[in-house]
Backbone of each chain as ProteinMPNN parsed JSONL, in Angstrom:
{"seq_chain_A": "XXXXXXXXXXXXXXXXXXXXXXXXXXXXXXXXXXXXXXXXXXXXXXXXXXXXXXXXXXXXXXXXXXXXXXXXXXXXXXXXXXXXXXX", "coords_chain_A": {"N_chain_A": [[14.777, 26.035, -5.034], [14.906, 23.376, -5.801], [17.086, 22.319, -4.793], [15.777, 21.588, -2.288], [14.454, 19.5, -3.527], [16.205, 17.718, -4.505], [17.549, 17.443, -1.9], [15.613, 15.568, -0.225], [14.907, 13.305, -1.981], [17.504, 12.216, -1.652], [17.707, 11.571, 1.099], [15.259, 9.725, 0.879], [16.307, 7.937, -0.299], [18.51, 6.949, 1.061], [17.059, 5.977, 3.515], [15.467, 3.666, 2.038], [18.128, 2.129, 1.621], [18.507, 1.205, 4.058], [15.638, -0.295, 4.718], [16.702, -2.163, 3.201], [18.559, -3.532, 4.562], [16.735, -4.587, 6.355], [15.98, -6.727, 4.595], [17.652, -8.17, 3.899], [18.694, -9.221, 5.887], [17.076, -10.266, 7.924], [14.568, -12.586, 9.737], [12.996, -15.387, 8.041], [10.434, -15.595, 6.218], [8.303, -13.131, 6.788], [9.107, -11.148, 7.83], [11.039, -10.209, 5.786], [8.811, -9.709, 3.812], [7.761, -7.559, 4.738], [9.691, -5.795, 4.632], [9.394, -5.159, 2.082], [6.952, -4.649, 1.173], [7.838, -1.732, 2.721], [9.407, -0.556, 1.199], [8.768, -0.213, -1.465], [6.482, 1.257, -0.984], [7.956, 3.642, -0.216], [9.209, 4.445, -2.567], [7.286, 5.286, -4.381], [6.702, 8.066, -3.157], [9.254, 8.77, -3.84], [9.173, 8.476, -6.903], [7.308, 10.73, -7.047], [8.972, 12.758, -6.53], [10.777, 12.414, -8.18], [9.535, 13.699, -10.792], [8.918, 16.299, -9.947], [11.55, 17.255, -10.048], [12.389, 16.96, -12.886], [10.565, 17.978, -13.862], [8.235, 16.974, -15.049], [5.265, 15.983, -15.049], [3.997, 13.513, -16.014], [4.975, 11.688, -14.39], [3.569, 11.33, -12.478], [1.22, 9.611, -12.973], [2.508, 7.456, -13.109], [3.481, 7.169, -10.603], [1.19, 6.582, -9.154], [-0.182, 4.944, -10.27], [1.861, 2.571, -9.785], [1.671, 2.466, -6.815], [-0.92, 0.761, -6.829], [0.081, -1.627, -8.092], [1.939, -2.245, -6.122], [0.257, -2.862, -4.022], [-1.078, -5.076, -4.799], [0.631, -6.86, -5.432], [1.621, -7.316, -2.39], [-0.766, -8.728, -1.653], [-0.848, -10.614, -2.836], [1.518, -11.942, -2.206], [1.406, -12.379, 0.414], [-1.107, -13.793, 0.813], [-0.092, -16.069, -0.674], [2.369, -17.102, 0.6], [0.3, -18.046, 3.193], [-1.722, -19.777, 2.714], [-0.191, -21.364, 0.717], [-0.903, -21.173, -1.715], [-1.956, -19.225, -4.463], [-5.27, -18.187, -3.96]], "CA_chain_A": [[13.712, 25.127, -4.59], [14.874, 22.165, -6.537], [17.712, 22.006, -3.814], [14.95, 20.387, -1.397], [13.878, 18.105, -3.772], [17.19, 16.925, -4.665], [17.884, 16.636, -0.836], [14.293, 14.697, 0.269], [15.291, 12.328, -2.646], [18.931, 11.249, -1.228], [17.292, 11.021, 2.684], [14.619, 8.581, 0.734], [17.474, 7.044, -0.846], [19.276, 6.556, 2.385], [15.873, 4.967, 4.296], [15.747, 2.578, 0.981], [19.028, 1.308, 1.811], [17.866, 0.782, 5.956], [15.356, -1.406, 4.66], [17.154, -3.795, 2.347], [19.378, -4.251, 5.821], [16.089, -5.802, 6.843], [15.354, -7.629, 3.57], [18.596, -9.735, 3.452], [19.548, -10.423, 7.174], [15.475, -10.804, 8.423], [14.853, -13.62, 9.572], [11.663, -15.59, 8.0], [9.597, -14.726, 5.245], [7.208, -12.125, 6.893], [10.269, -9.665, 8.195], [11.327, -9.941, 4.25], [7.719, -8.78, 3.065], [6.987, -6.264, 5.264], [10.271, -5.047, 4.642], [9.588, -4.91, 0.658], [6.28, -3.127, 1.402], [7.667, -0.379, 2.878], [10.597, -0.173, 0.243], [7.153, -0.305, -2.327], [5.7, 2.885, -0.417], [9.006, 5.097, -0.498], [9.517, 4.433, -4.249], [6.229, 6.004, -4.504], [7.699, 9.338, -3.353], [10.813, 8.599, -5.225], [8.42, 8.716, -8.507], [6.769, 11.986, -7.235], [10.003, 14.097, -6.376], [11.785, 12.511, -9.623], [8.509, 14.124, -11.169], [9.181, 17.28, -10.275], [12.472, 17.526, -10.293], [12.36, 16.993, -14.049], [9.506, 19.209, -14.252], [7.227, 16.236, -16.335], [3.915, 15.813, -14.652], [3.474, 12.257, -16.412], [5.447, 10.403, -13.009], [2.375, 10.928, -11.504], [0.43, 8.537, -13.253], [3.153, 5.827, -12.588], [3.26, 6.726, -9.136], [-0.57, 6.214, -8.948], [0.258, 3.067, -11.311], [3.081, 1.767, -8.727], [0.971, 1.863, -5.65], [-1.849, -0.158, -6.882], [0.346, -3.026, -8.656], [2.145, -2.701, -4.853], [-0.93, -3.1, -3.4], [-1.496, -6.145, -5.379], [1.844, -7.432, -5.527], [1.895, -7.564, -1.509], [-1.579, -8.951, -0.795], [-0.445, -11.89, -3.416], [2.631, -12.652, -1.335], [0.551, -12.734, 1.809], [-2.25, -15.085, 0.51], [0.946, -17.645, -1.316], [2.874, -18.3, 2.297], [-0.466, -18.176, 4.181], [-2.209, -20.89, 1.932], [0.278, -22.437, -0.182], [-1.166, -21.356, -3.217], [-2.887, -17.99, -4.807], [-6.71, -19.07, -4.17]], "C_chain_A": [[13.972, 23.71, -5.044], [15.897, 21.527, -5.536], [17.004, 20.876, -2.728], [14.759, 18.974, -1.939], [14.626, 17.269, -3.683], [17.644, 16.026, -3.271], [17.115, 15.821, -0.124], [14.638, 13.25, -0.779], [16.61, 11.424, -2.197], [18.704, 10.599, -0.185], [16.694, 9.817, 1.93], [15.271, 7.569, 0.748], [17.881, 5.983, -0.029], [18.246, 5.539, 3.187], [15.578, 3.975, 3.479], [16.737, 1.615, 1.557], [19.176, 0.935, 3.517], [17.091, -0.006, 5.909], [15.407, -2.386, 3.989], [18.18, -4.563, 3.174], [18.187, -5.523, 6.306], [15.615, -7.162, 5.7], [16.294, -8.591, 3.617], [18.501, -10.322, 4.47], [18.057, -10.887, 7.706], [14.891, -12.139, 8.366], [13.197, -14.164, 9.403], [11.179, -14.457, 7.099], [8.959, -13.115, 5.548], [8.069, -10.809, 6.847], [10.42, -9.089, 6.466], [10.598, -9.164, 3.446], [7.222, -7.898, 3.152], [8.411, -5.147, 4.813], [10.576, -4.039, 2.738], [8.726, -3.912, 0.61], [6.567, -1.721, 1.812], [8.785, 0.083, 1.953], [9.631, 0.514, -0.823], [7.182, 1.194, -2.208], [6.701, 3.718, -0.587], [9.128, 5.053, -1.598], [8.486, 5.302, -4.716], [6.573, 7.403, -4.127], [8.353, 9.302, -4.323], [10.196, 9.324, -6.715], [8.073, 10.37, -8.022], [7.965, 13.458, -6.978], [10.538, 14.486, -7.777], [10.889, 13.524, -10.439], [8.562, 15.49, -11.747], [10.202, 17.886, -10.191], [12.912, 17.485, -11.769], [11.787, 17.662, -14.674], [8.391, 18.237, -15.654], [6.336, 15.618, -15.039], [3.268, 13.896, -14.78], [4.411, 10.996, -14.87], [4.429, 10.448, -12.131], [1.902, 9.757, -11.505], [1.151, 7.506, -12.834], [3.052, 5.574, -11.323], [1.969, 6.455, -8.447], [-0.57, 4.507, -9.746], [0.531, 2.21, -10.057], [2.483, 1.151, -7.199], [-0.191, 1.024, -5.627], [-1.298, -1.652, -7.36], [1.012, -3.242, -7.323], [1.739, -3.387, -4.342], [-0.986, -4.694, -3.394], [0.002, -6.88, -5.374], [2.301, -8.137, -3.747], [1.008, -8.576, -1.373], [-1.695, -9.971, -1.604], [0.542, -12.319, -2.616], [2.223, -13.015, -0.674], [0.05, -13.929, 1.535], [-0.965, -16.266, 0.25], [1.304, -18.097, 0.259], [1.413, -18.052, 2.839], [-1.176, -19.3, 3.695], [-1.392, -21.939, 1.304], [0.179, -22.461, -1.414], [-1.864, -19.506, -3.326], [-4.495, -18.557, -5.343], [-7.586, -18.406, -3.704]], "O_chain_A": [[13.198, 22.848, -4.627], [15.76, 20.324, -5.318], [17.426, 19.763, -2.411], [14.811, 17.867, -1.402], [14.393, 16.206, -3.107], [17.941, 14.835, -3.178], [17.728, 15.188, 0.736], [14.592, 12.152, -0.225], [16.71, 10.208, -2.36], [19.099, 9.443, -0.032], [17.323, 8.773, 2.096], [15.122, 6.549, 1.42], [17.779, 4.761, -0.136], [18.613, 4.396, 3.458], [15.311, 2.994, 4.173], [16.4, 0.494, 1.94], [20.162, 0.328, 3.935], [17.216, -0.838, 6.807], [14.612, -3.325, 3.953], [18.638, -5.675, 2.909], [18.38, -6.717, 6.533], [15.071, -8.23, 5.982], [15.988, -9.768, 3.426], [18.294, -11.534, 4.533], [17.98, -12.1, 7.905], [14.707, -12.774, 7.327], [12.287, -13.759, 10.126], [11.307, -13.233, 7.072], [9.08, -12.155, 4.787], [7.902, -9.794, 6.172], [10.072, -8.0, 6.009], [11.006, -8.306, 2.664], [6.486, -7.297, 2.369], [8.245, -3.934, 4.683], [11.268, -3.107, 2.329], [8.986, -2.755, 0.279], [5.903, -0.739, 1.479], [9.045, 1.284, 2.029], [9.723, 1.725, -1.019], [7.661, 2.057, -2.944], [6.379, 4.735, -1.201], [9.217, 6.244, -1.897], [8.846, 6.146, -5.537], [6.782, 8.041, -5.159], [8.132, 9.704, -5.465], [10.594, 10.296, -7.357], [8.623, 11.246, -8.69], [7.812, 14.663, -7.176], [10.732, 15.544, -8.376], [11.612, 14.412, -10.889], [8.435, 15.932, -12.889], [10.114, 19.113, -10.226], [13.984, 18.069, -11.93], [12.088, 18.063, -15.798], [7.977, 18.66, -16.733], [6.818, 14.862, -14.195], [2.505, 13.265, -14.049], [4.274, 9.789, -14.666], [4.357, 9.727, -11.136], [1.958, 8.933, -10.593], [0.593, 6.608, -12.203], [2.742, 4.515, -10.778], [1.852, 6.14, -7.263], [-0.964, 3.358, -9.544], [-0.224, 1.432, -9.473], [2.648, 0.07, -6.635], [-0.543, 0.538, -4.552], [-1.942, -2.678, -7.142], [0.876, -4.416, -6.978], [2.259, -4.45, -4.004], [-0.956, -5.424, -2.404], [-0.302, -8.048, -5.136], [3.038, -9.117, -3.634], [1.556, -9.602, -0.97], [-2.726, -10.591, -1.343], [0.276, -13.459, -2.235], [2.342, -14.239, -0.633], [0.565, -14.99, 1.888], [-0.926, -17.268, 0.964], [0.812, -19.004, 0.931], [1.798, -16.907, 3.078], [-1.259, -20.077, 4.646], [-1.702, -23.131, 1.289], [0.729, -23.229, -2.203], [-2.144, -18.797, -2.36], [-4.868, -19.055, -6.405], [-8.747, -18.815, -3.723]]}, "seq_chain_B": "XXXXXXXXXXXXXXXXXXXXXXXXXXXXXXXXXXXXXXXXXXXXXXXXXXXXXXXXXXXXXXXXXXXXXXXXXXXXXXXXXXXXXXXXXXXXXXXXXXXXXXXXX", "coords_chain_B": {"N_chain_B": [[1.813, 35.105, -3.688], [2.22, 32.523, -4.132], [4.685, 32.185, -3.018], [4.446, 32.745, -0.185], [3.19, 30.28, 0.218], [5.253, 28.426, -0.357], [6.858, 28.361, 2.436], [5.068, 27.073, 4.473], [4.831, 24.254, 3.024], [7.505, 23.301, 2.757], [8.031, 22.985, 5.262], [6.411, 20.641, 6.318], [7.226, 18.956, 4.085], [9.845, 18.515, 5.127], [9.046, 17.365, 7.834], [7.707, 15.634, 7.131], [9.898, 13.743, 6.18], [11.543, 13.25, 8.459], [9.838, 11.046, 9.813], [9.638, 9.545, 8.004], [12.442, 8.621, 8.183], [12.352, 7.632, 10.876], [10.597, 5.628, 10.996], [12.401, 3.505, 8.625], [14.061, 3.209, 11.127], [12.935, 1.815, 13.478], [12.287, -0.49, 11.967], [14.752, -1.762, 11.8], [15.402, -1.572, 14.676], [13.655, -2.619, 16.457], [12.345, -5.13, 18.388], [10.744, -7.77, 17.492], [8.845, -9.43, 14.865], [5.925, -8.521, 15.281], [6.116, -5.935, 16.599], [8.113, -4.391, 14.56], [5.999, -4.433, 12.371], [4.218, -2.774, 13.232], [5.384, -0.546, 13.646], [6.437, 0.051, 11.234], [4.031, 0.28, 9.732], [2.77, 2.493, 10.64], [4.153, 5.021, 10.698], [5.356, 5.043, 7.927], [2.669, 5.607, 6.278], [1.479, 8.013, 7.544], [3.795, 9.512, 6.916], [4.42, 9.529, 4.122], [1.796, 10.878, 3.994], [1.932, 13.491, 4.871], [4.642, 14.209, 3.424], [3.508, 14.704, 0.018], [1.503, 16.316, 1.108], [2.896, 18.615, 1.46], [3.676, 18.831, -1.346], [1.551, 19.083, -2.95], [0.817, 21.75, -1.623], [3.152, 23.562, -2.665], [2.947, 23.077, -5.774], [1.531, 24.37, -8.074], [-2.572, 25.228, -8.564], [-4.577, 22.198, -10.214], [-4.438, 20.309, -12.606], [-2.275, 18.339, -11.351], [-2.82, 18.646, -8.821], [-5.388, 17.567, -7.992], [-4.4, 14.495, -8.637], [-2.106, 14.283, -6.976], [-3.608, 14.016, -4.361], [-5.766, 12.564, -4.901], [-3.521, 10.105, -4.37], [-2.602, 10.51, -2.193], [-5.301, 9.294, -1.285], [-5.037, 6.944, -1.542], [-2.856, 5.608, -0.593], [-3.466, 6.19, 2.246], [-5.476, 4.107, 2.53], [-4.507, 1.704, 1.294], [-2.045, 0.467, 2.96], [-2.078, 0.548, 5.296], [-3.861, -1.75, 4.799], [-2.206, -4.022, 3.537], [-0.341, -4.218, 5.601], [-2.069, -5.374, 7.58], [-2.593, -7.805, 6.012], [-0.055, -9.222, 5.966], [0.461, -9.127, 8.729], [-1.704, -10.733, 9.745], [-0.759, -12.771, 7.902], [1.402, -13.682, 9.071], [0.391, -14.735, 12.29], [-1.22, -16.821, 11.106], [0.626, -18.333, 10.369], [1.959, -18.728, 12.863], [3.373, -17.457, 14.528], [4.908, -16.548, 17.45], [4.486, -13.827, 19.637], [6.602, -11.226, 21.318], [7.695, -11.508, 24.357], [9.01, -9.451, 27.343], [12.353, -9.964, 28.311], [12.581, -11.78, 26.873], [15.214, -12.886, 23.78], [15.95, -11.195, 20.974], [14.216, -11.634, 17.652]], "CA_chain_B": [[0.965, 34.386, -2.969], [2.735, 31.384, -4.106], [5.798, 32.177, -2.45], [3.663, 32.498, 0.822], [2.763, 28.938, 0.669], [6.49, 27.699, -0.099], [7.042, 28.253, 3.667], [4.497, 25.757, 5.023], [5.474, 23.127, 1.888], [9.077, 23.136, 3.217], [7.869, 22.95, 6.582], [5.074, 19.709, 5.84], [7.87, 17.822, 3.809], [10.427, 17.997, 6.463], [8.122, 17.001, 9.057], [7.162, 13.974, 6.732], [11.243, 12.773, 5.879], [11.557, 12.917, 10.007], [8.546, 9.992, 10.017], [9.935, 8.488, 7.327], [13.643, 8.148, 8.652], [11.85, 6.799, 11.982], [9.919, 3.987, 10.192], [12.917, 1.883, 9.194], [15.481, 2.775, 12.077], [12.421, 0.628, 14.29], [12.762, -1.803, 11.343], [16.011, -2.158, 12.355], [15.808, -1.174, 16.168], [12.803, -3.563, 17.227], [12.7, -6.97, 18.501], [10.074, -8.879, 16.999], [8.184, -9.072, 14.163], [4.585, -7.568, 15.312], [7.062, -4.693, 16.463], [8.534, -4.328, 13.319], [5.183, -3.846, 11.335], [3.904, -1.547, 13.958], [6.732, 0.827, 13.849], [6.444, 0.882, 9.353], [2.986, 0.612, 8.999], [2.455, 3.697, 10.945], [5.582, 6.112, 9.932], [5.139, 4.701, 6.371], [1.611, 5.985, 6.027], [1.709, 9.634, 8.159], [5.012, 10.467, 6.408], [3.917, 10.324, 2.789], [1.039, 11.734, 3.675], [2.971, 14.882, 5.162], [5.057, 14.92, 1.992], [2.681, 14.723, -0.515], [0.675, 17.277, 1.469], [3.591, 19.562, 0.886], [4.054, 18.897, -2.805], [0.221, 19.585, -3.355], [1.212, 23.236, -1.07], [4.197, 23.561, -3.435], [2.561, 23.112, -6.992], [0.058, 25.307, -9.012], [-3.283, 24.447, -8.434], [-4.414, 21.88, -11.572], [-4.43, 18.709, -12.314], [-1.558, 17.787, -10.087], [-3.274, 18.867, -7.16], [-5.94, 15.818, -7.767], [-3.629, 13.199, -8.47], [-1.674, 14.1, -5.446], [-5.088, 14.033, -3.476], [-5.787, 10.944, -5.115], [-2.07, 9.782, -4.157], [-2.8, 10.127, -0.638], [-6.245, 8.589, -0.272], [-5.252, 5.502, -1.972], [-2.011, 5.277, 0.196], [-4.167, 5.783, 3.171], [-6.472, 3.177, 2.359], [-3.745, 0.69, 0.852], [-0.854, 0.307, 3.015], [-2.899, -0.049, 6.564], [-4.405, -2.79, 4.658], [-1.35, -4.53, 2.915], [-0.05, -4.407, 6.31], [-2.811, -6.099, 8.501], [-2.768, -9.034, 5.598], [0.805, -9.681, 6.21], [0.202, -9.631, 10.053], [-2.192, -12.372, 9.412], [0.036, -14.371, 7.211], [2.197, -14.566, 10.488], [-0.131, -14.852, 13.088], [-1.565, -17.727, 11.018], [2.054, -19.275, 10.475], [2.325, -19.3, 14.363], [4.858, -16.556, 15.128], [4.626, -15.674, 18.558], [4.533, -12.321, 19.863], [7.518, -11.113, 21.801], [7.485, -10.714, 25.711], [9.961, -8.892, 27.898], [12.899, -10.68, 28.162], [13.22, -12.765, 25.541], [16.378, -12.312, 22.997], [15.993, -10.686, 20.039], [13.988, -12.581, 16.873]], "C_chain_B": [[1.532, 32.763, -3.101], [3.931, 31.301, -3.389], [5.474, 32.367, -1.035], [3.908, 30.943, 1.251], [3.902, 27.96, 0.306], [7.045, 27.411, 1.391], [6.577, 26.832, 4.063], [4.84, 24.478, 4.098], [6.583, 22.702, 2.806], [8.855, 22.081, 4.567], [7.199, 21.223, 6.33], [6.805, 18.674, 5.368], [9.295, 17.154, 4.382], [10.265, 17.169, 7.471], [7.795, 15.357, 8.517], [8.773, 13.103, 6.184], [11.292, 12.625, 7.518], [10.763, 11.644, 10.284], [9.376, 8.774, 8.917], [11.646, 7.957, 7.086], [13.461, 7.634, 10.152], [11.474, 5.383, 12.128], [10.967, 3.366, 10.184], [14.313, 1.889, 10.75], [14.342, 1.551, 12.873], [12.355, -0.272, 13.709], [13.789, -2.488, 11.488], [16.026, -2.706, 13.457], [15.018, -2.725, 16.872], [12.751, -4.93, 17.299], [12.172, -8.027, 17.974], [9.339, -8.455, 15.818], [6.621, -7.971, 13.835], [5.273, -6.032, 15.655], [7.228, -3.451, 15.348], [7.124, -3.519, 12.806], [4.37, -2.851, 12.047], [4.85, -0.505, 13.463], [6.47, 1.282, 11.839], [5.278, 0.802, 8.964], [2.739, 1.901, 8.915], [2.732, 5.03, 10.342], [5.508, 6.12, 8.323], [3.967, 5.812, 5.827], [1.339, 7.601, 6.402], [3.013, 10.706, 7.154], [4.87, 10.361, 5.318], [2.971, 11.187, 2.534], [1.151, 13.2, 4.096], [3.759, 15.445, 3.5], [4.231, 15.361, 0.951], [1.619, 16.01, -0.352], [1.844, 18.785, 1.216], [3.698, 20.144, -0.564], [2.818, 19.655, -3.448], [0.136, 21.577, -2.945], [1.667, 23.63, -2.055], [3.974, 23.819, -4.948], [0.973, 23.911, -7.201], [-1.279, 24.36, -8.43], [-4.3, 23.652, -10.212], [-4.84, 20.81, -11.139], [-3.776, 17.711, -11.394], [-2.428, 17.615, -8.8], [-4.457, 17.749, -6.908], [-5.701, 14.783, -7.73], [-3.138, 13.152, -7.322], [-2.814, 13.601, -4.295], [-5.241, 12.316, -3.593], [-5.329, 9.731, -4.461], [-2.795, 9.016, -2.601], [-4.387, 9.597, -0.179], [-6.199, 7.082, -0.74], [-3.957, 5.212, -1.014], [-2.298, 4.846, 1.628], [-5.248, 4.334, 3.406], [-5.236, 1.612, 2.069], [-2.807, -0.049, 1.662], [-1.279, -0.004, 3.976], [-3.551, -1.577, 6.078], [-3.572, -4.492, 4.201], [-0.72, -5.165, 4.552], [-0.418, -5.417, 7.414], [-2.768, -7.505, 7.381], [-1.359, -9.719, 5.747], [0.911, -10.129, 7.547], [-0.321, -10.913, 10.185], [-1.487, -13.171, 8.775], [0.688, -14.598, 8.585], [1.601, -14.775, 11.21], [-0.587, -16.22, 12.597], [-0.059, -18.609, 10.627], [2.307, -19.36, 11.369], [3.474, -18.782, 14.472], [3.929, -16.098, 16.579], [4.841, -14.45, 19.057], [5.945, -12.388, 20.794], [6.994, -10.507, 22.887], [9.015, -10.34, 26.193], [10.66, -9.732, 28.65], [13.621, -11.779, 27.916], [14.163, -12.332, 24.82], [14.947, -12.036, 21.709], [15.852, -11.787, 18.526], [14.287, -12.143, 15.417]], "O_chain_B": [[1.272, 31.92, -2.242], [4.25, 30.148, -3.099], [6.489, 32.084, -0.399], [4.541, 30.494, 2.207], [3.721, 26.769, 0.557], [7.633, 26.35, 1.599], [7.233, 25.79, 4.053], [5.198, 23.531, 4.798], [6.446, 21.739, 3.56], [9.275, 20.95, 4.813], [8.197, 20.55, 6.072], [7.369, 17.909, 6.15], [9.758, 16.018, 4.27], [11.1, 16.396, 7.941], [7.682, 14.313, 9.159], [8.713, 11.924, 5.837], [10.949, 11.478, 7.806], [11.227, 11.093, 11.282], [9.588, 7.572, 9.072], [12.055, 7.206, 6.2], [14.486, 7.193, 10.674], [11.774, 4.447, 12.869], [11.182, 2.626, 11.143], [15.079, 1.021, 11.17], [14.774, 0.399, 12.916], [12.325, -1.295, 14.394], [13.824, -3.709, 11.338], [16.415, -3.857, 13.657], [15.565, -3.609, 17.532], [13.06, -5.738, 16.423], [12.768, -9.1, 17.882], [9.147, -7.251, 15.65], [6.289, -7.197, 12.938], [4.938, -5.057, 14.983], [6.808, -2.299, 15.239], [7.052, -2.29, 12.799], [3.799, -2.028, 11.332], [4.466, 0.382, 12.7], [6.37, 2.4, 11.333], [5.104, 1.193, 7.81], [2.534, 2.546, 7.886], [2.008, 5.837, 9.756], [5.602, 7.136, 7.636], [4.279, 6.736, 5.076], [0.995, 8.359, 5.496], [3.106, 11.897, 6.86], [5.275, 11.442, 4.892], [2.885, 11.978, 1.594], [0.398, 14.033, 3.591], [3.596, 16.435, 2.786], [4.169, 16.589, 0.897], [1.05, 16.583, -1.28], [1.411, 19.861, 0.805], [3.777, 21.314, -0.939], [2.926, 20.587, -4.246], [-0.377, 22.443, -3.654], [0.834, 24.208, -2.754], [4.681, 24.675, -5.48], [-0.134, 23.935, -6.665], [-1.197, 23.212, -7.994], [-4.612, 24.396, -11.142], [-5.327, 20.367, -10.099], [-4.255, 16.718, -10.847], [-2.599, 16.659, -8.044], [-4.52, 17.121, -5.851], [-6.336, 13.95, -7.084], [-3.459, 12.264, -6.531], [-2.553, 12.742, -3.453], [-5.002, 11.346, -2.873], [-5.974, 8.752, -4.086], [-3.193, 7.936, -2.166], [-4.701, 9.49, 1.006], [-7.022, 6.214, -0.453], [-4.209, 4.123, -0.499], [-1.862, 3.857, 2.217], [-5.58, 3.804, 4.467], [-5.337, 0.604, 2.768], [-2.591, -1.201, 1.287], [-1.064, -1.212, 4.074], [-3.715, -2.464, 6.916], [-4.01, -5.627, 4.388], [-0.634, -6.38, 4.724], [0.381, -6.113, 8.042], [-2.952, -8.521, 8.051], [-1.438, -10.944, 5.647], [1.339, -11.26, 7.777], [0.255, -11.928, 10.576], [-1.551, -14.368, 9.054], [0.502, -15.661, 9.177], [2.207, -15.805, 11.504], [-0.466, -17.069, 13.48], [-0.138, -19.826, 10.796], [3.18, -20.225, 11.431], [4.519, -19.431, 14.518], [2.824, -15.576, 16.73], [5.881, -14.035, 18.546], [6.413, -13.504, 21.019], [6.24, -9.534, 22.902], [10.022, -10.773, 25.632], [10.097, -10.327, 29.569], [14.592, -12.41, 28.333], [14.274, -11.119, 25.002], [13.777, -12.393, 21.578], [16.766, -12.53, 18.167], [14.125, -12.935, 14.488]]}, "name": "protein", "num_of_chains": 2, "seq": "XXXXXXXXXXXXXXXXXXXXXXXXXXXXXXXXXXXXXXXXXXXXXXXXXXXXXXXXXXXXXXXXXXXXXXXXXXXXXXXXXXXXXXXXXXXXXXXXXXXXXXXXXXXXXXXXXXXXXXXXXXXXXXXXXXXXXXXXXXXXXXXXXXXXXXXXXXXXXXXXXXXXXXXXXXXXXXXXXXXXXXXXXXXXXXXX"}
């Protein structure tokens, strides 16, 4: 059973490295941020496979951590280029 | 009885890497930006919540099984929203939408 995890973790892996194609060559801020958000959101898996592929329960909490400083980490980017400032 | 519900698990977190190797090929594939965040808001959001819905199948029932829960209603709630505020940053930076047969932005 740990076989799956190992192999759902490499696919993530693999879709990770599909959207840092869009993070470098993308052209204009927005392509860049949307393309971090969804990097954000698969890491969030990432934490819950590593989790139990280690068999320690405590990657939960980070991955419950990870998606709220995301959260917050995106909807600060947004507001800076849309204003000019965090206001 | 737990080895019952390894079946559907399997099944569930398959179903949700398929969604979430869809998401960025249209990050790739698509032509314009509103495109773009169509194609990963969607896939983004359905396909963790497929996995996740496996893992919760997959593990004892406990404490896990609320965090996961948790997992997925703050993902649901978060990422549709993260998404529509980035839309707006471009829409108010004056990106235009992409019509049919225009090149590739």
């Amino acid at each position: 059973m740990t076989d799956i995890f190992t192999i759902s973790g490499a696919v993530l892996i693999f879709t990770i490295f599909l959207c840092l194609y869009r993070v470098v060559v993308g052209p204009g801020a927005c392509n860049r941020l949307i393309a971090v958000n969804t990097i954000g959101t698969k890491t969030i898996i990432l934490l819950v496979i590593i989790g139990y592929i280690y068999g320690r329960p405590i990657f939960l909490d980070i991955a419950l951590a990870y998606a709220l400083i995301n959260f917050i980490a995106t909807l600060a980017m947004a507001k800076y280029y849309e204003k000019g400032c965090i206001c | 009885m737990i080895d019952v519900l390894r079946i559907p698990a399997v099944a569930l977190i398959v179903l949700g890497l398929f969604f979430m190797i869809v998401g960025p090929l249209g990050l790739i594939r698509f032509p314009d930006f509103y495109t773009r965040a169509h194609a990963t808001g969607k896939c983004d959001s359905l396909g963790e919540a497929l996995i996740l819905l496996g893992f919760i199948l997959y593990a004892d029932f406990g404490l896990e099984t609320v965090k996961i829960a948790l997992l997925i209603v703050f993902i649901y709630i978060l990422t549709p929203t993260a998404t529509h505020a980035i839309i707006r940053t471009a829409y108010v930076l004056g990106l235009r939408p992409w019509r049919p047969g225009e090149g590739r932005r």
